[in-house]
ZABA-314044 format. One line per 2 residues: number of its first residue (from 1); for each residue x, y, z of N, C-alpha, C. Coordinates in steps of 0.05 Angstrom, whole numbers. Atoms other than C-alpha are relative to their C-alpha. Example, Ala and Ser with C-alpha at 12.3 -4.5 7.8 and 13.67 -1.06 7.14 Angstrom:
1	18:-24:0:246:-90:156:18:24:0; -16:-24:-1:273:-21:143:-15:22:14
//
This chain:
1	18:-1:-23:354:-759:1204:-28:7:-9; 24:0:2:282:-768:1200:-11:31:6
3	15:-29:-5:238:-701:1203:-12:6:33; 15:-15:-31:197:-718:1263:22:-24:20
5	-16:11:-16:259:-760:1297:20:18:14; -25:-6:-6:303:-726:1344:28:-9:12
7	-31:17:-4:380:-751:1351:19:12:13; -15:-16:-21:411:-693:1380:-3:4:28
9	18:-5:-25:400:-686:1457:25:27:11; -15:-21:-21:422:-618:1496:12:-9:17
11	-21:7:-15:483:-614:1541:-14:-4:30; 3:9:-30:435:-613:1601:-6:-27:-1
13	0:26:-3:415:-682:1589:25:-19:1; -29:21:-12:471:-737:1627:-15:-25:-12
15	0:23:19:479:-798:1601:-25:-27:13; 11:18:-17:436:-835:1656:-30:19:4
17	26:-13:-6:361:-824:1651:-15:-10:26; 19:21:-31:320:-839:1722:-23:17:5
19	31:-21:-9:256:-821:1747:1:31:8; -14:-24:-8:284:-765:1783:-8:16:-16
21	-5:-28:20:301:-729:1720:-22:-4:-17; 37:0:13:232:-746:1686:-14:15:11
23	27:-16:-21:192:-717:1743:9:26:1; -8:-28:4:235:-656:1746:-8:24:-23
25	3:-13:23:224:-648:1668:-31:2:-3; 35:-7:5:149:-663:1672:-13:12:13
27	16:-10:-22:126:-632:1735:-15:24:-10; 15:-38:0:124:-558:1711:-6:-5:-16
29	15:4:20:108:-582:1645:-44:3:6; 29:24:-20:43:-622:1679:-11:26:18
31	6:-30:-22:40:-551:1731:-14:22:-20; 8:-16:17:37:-512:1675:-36:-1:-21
33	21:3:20:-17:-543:1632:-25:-5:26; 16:-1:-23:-59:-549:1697:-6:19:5
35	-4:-19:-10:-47:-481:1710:-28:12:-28; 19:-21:39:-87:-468:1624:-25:-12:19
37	27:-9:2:-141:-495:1654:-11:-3:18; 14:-18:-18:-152:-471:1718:1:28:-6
39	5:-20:14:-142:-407:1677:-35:1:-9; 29:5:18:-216:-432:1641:-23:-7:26
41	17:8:-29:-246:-456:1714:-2:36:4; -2:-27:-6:-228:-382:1730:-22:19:-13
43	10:-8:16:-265:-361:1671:-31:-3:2; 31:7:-4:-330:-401:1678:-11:8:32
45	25:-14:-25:-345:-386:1756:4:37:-6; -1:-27:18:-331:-312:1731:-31:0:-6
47	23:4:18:-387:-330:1682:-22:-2:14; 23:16:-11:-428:-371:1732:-16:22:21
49	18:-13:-26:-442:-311:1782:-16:29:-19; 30:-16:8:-486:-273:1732:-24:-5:4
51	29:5:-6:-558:-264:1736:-10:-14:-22; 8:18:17:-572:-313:1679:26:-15:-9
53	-29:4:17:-501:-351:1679:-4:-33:-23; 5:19:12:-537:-410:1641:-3:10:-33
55	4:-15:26:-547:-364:1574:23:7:-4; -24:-13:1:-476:-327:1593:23:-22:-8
57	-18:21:7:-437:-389:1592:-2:-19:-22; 2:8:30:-470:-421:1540:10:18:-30
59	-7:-14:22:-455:-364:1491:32:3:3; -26:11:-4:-386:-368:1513:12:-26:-10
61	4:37:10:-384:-442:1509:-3:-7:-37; 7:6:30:-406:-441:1429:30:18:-14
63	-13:-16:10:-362:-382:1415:25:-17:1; -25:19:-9:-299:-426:1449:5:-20:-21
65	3:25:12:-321:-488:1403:15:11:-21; -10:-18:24:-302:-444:1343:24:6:2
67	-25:4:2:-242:-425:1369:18:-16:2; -12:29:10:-218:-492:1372:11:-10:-27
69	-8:-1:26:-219:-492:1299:29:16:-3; -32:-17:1:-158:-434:1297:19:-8:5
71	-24:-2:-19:-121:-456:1361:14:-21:-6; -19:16:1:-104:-519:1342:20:0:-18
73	-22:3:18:-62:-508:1280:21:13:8; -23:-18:-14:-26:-451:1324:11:-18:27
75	-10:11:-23:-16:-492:1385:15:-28:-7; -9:17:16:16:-553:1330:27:11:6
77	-27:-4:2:78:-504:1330:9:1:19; -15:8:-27:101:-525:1402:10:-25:-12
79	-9:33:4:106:-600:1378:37:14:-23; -10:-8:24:134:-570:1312:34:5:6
81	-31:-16:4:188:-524:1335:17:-18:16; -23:17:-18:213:-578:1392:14:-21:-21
83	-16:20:19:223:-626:1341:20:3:-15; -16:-5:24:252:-590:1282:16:23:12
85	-14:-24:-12:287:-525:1316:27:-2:15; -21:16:-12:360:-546:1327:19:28:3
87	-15:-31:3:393:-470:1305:-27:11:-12; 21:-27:7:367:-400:1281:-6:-8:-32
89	23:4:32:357:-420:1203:-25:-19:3; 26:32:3:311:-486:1220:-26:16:28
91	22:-23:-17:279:-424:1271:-16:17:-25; 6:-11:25:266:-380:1211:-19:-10:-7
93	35:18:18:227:-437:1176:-18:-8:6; 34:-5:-14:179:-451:1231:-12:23:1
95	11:-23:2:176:-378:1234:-14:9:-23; 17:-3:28:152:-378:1164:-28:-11:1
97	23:22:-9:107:-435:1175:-23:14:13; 23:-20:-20:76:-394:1232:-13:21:-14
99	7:-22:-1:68:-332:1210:-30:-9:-33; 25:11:14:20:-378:1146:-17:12:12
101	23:9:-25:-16:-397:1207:-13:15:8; 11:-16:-22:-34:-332:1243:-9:18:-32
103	23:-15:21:-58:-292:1170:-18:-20:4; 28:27:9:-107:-361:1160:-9:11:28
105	16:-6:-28:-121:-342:1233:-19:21:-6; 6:-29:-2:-138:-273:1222:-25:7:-27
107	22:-3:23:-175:-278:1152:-15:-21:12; 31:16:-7:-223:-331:1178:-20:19:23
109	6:-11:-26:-232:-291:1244:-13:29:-12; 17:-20:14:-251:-232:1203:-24:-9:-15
111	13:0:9:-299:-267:1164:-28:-3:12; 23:11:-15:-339:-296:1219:-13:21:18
113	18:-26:-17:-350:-225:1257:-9:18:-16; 1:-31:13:-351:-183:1203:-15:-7:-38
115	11:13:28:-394:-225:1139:-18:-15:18; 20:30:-7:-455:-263:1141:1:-26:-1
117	-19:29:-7:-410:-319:1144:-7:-15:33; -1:10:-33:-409:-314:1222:-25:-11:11
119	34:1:-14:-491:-305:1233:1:-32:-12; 10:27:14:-504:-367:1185:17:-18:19
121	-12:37:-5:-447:-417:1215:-9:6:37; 10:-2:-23:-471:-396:1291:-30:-10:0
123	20:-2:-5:-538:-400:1278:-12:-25:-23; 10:22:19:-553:-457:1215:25:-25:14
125	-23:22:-16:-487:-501:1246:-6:-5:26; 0:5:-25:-487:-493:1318:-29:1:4
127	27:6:3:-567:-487:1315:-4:29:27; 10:-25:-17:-560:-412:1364:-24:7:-11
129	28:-14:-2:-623:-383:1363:0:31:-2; -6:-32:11:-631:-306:1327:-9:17:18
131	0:-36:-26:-638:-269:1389:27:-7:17; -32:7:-14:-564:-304:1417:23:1:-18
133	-25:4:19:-525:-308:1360:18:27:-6; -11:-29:-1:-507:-229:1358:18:-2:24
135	-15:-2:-29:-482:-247:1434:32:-12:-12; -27:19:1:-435:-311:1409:16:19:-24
137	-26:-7:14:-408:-268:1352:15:27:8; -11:-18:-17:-394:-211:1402:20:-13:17
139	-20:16:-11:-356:-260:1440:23:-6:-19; -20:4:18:-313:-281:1382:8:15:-12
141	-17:-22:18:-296:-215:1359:21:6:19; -19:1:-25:-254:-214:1432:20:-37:-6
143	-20:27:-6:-225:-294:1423:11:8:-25; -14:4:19:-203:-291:1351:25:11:8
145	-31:-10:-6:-137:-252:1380:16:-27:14; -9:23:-17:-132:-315:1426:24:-5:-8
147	-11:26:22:-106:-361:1374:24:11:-12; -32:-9:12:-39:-303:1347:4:3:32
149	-22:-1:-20:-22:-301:1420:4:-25:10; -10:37:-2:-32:-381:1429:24:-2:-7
151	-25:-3:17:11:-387:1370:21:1:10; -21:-6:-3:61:-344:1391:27:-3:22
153	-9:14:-14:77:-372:1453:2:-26:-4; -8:28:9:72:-439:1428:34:-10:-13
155	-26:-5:7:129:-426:1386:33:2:9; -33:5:-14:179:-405:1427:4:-25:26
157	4:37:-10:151:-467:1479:19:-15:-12; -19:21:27:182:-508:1422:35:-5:7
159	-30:0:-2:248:-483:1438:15:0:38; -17:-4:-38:253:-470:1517:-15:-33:16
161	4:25:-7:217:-550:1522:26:-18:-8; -35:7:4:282:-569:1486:12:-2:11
163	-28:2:-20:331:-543:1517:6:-7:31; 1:14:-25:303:-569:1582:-16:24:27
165	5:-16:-4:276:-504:1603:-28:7:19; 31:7:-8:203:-532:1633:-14:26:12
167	4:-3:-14:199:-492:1688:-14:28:-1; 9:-23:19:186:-423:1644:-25:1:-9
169	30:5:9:127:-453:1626:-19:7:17; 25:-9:-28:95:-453:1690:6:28:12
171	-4:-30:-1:129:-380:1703:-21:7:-20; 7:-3:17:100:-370:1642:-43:3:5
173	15:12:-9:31:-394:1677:-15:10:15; 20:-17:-37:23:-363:1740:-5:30:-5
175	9:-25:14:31:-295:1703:-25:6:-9; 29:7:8:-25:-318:1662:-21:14:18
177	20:3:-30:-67:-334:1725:-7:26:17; 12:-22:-22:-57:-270:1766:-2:23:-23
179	8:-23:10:-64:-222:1710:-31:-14:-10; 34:5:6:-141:-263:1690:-14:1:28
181	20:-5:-27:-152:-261:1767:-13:24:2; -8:-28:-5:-141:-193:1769:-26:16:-13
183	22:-11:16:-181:-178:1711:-35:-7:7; 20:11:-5:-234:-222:1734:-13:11:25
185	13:-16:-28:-244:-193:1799:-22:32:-9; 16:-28:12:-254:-125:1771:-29:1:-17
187	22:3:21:-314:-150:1725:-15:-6:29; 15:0:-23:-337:-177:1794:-5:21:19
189	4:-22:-8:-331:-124:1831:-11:23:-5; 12:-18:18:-361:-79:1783:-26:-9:0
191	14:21:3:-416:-126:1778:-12:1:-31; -11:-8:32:-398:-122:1704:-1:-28:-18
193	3:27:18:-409:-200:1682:-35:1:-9; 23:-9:14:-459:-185:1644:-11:-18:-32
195	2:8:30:-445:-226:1573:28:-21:-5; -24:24:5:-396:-282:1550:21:18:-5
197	-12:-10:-2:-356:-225:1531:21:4:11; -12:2:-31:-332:-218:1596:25:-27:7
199	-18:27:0:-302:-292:1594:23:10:-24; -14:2:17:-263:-278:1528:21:19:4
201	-16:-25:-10:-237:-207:1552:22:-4:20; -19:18:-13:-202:-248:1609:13:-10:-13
203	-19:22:15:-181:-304:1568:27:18:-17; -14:-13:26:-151:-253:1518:23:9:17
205	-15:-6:-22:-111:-219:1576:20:-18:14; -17:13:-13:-82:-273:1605:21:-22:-29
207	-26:17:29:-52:-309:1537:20:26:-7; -22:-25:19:-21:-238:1516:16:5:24
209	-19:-2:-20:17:-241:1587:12:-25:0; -22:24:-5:39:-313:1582:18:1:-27
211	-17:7:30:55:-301:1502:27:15:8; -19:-23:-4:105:-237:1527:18:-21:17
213	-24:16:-18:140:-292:1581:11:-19:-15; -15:11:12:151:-340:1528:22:12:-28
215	-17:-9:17:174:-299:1477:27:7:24; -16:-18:-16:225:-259:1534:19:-32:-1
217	-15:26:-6:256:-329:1551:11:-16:-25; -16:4:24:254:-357:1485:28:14:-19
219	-23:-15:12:292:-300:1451:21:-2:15; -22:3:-18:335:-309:1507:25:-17:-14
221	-4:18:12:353:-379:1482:12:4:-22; -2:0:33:353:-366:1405:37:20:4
223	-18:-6:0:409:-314:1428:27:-4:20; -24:12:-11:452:-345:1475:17:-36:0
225	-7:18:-4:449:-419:1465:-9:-14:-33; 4:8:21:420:-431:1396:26:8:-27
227	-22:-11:23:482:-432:1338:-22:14:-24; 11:-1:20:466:-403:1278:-5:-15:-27
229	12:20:15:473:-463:1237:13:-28:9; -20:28:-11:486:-533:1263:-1:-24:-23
231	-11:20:26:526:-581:1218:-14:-23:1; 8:27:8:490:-639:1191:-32:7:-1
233	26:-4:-6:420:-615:1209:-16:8:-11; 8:2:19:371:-623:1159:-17:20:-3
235	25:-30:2:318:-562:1169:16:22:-8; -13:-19:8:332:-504:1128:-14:22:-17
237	29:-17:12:266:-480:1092:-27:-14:11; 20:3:-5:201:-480:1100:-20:-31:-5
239	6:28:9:186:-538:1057:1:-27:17; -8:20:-22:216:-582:1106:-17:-2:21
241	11:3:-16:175:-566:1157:-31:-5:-3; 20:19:23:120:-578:1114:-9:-28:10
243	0:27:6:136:-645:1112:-7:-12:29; 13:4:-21:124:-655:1188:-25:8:12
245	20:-19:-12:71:-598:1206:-24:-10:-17; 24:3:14:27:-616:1149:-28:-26:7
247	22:15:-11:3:-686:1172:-18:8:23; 6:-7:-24:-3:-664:1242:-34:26:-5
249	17:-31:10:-44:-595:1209:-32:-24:-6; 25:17:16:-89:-651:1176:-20:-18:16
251	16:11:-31:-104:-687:1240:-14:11:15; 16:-20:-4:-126:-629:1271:-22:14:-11
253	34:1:12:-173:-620:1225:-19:-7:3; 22:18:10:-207:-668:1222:2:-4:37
255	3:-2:-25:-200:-669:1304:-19:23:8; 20:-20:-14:-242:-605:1311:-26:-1:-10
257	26:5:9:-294:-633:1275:-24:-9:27; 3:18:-28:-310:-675:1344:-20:27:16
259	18:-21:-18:-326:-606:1392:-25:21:-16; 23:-17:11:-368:-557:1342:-25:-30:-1
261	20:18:8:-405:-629:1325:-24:-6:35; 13:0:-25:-424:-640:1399:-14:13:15
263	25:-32:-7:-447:-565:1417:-27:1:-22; 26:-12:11:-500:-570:1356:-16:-23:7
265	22:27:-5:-525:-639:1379:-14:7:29; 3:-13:-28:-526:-611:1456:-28:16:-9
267	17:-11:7:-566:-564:1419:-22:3:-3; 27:10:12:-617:-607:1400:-11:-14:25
269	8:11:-24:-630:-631:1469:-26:15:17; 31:-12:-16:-691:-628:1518:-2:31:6
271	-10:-27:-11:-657:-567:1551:23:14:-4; -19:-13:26:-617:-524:1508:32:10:21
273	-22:-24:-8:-575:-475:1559:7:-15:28; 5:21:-16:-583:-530:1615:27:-17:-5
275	-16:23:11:-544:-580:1577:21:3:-10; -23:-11:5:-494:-535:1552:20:10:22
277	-17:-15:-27:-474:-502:1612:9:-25:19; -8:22:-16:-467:-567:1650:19:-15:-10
279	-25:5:18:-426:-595:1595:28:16:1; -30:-23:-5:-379:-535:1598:9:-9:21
281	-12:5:-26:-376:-544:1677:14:-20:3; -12:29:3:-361:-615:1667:34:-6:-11
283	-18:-1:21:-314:-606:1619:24:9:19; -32:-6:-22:-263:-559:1660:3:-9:16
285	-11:23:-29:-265:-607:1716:14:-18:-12; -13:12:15:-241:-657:1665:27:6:2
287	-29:-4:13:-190:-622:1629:23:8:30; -20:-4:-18:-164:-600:1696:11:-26:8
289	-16:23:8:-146:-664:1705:14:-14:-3; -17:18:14:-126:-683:1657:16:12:-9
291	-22:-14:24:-93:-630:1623:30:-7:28; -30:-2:-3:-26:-653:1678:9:-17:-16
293	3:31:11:-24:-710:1638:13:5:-28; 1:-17:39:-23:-674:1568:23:1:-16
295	-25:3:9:53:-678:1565:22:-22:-1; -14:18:1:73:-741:1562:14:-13:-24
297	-12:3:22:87:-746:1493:26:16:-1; -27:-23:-7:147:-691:1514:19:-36:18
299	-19:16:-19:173:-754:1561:9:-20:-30; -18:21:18:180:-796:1497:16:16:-21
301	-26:-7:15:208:-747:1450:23:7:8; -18:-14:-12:251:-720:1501:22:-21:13
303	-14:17:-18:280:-787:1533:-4:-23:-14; -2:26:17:259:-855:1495:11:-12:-16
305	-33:10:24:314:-868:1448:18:-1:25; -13:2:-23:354:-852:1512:1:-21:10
307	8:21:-11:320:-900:1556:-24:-7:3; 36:11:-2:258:-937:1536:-14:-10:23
309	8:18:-27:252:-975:1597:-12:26:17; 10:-26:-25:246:-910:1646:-23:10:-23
311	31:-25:7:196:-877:1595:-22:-21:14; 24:26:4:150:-942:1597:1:1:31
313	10:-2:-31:156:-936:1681:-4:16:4; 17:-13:-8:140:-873:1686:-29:4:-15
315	31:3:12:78:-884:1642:-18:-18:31; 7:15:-8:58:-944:1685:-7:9:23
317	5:-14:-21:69:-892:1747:-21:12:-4; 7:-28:1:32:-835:1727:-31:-11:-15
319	28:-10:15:-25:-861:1676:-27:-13:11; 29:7:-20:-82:-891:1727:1:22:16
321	11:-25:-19:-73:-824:1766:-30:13:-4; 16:-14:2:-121:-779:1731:-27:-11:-3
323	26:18:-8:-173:-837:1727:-5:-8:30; 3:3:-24:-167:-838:1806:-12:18:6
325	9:-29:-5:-175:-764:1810:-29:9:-7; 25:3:11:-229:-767:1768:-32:-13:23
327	34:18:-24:-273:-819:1814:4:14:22; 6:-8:-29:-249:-787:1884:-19:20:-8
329	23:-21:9:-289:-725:1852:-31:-3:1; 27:6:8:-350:-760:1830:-18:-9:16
331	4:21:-12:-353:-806:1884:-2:7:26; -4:-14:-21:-342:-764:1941:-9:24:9
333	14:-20:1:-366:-704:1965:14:21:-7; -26:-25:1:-303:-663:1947:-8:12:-27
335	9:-10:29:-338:-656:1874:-19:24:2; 24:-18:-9:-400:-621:1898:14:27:14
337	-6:-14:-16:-359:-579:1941:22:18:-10; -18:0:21:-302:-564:1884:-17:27:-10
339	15:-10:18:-361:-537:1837:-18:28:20; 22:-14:-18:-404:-499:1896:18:16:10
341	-16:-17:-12:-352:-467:1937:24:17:-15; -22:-9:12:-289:-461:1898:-13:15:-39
343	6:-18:25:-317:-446:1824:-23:13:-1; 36:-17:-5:-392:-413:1853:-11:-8:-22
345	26:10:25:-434:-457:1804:-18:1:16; 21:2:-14:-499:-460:1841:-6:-27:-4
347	15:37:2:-538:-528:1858:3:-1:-18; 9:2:27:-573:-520:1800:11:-16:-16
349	-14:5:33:-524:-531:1754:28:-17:7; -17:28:-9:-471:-571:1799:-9:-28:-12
351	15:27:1:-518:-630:1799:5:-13:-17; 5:25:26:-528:-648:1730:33:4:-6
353	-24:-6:7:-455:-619:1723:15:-31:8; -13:28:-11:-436:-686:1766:0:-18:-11
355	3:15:13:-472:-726:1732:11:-2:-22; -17:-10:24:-439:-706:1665:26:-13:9
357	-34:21:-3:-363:-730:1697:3:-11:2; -3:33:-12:-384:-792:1723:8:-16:-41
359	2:14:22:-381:-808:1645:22:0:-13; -23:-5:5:-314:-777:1633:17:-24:11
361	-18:18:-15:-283:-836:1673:17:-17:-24; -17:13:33:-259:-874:1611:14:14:-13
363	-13:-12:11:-238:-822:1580:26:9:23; -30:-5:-25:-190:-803:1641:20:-20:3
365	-13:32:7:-169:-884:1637:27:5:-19; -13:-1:35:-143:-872:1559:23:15:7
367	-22:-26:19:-115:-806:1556:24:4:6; -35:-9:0:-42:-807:1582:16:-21:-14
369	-12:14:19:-30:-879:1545:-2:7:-25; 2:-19:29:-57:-847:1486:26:19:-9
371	-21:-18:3:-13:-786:1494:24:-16:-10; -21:12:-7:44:-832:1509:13:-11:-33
373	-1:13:23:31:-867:1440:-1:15:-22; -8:-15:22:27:-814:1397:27:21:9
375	-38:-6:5:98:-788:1426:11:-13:-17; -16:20:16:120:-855:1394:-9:9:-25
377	9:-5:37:82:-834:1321:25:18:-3; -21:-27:10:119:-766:1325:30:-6:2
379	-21:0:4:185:-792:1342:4:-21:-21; -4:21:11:183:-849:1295:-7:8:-29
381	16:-15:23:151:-800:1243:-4:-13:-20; 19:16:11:96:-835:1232:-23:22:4
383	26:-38:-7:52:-756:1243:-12:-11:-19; 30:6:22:2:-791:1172:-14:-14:23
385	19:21:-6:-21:-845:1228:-24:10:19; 21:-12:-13:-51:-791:1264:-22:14:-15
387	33:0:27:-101:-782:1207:-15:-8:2; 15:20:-12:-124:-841:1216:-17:1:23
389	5:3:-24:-135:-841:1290:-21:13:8; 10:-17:-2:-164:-778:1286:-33:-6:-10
391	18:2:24:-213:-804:1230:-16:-16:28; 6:16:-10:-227:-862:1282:-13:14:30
393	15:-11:-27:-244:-814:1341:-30:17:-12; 25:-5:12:-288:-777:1296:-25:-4:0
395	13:15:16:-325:-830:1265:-22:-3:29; 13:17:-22:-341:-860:1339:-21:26:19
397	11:-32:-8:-354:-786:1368:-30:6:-11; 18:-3:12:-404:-785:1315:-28:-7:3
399	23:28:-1:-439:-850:1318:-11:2:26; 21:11:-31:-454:-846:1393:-17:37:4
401	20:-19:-1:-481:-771:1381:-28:-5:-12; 42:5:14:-542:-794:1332:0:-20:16
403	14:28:-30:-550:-857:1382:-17:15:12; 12:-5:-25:-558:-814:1435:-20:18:-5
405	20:-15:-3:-593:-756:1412:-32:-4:-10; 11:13:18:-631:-805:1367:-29:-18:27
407	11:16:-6:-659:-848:1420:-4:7:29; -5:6:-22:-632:-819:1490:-9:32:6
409	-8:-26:0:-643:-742:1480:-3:21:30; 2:-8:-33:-666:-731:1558:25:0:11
411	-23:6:-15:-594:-747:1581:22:28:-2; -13:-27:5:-575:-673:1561:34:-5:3
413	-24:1:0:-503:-659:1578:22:-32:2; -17:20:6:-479:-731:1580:0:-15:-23
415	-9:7:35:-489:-740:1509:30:3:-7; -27:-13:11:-429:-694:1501:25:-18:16
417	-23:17:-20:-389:-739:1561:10:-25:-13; -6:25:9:-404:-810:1526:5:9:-27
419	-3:-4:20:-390:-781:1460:32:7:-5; -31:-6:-8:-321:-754:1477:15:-21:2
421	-4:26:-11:-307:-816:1515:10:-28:-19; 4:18:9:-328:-862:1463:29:15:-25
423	-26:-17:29:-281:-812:1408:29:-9:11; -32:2:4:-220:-825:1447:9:-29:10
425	3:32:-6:-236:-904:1455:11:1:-31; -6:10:31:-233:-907:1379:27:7:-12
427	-29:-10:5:-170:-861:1376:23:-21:4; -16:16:-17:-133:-909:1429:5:-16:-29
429	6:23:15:-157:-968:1384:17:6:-34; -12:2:19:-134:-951:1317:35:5:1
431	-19:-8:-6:-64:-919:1344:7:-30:4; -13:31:-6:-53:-991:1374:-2:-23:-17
433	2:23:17:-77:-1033:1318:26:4:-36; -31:-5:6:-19:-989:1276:17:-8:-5
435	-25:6:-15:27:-993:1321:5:-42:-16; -10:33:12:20:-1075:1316:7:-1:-18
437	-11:5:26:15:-1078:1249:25:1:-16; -22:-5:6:72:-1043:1230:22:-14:22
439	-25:12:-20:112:-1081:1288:14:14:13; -13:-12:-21:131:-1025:1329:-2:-4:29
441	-2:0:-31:151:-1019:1405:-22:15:11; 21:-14:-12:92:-1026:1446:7:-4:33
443	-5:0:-25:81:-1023:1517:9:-23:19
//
């Protein structure tokens, strides 16, 4: 058995796959990851009702970009452990794997608050300015924890998405949610938003309540339903897992190159804190979204060997949604009224905020066939072709940043929209030109 193929399926899965039992398995999935980032909506109007929340959120906003770098190699070990995690030894060796993950976490995270490491890559990289950059690396001496409680919930994810478990997730979720409300109120109430700080101190809070629900549930699992070694099943050291995690690790790499590259070009725009903050706003309207979307690569490793046919209809159902959602927003007045009422952005910064999503629309098009198609890489473990792909979102990410800032640089925050956009056009594109090549099952 292949590394990133799984052949085994749990006793809750019956022999007859139907929509039904798709929507059941993706809902809370889809609930849950909706839930991460109305967690971050939560975060930014938080942010937005200070007395300068265009400086507050921007120094937030940079600090975040950075943590992107960490989170993704820790948030890899969800894919990781669903795939490879069949008993407690082939647990062990992701646990090894991880625990890599979270020192590299922890020595980088020290270097950047605590060495002139941090001032220089804030301030010569992201292009902060030496009366803000003390702020953004005050902010990231609160996120670097983020990324070992990401992690650590990721992890056991791995194993309660397995066994069919979804619904833990979004338990997992709403915990989250009312312990960052909670916290968030109190900063308001205090009238205590004062510094990006404030955003991270939340954020930090509510991952170390959802990490405690996945561990509780996971261990659950590991000790009532996980053997301790199942016959035939090839994970058994670290090495092994290696052999899957590493491409994936390498993709991600070269994937976070994309957001720090976009905050220092934003940077260089007409209006510095303007263009950033409207970008942010933009952004969590997005990912909200889109992040229900985010798990559809779970529908193909979890069911497509099963029955290809039902995965490929509920694609066909589900992936023009969030490009619908997207335009009623933009197009309607429910956007304006979203950003003003529900997350307290002010005009101000709605406005150009609008303008900024109308650009996301393509990218909302892509992203669940995308997803859909790198399920098929990982179960077909083909995890090198996302190297590629990655290279190809990059590349394009790149090219339309010097365009724009080159030629367009007034268009502030929708640099960062058509730059995104254009990154996960190029992704699509090479994933599918692959796929053909190699003659695999396409849509």
């Amino acid at each position: 058995m292949s590394l990133g193929i799984v052949e085994e399926q749990p006793k809750a899965l019956s022999q007859q796959v139907t929509q039904g039992k798709l929507f059941r398995f993706f809902i809370p999935l889809g609930l849950s990851a909706s839930l991460v980032t109305i967690s971050h909506v939560i975060i930014t109007s938080t942010l937005a009702q200070s007395k300068h929340p265009e400086i507050v959120i921007s120094s937030y906003a940079i600090a975040m970009s950075l943590i992107g770098v960490t989170e993704r190699p820790a948030v890899l070990l969800r894919q990781t452990c669903s795939n490879l995690v069949r008993d407690k030894l082939s647990f062990k060796a992701v646990s090894d794997v991880a625990l890599y993950v979270f020192i590299s976490i922890i020595v980088f995270g020290l270097l950047i608050c605590y060495t002139p490491l941090g001032r220089w890559v804030f301030q010569y990289v992201f292009g902060v300015n030496d009366t803000q950059v003390h702020a953004v690396i005050g902010v990231y001496r609160v996120l670097m924890y983020v990324s070992i409680f990401s992690g650590i919930r990721c992890l056991y994810h791995g194993i309660i998405i397995y066994n069919r478990k979804t619904t833990w997730l979004t338990i997992g979720m709403i915990f989250r949610l009312i312990s960052m409300y909670a916290v968030a109120q109190y900063f308001i109430s205090t009238d205590s938003v004062n510094s990006g700080k404030v955003g991270a101190i939340i954020f930090l809070m509510g991952m170390f309540v959802e990490s405690l629900c996945a561990v509780f549930e996971g261990r659950s699992l590991l000790k009532k339903t996980i053997p301790d070694k199942l016959q035939d099943h090839p994970v058994v050291d670290k090495k092994q897992v290696f052999q899957f995690y590493r491409p994936l690790l390498y993709s991600s790499a070269i994937a976070v190159i994309a957001a720090p590259a976009i905050n220092i070009v934003l940077g260089k725009t007409l209006d510095l804190n303007l263009t950033i903050a409207s970008f942010a706003v933009a952004s969590s309207v997005v990912q909200l979204v889109l992040s229900f979307f985010s798990y559809m690569h779970q529908i193909v490793l979890n069911f497509y060997r099963h029955d290809e046919k039902q995965a490929k209809i509920f694609l066909r159902l589900m992936g023009g949604v969030p490009a619908l959602l997207l335009a009623v927003l933009v197009y309607t007045p429910v956007g304006a009224w979203l950003m003003q009422s529900v997350m307290g952005v002010k005009e101000s910064l709605a406005s150009p905020s609008l303008e900024v999503l109308k650009v996301f629309l393509p990218m909302a098009l892509i992203f669940p066939l995308l997803d859909f198609l790198n399920g098929i890489l990982m179960l077909t473990g083909q995890t090198k072709v996302m190297i590629w792909s990655q290279v190809a979102n990059v590349l394009a990410t790149l090219i339309t940043l010097i365009i724009c800032i080159g030629l367009f640089p007034s268009l502030n925050g929708i640099i960062g929209a058509l730059a995104q956009s254009a990154g996960i056009a190029g992704e699509l594109g090479m994933v599918v030109y692959i796929l053909q090549r190699n003659k695999r099952t396409m849509i």
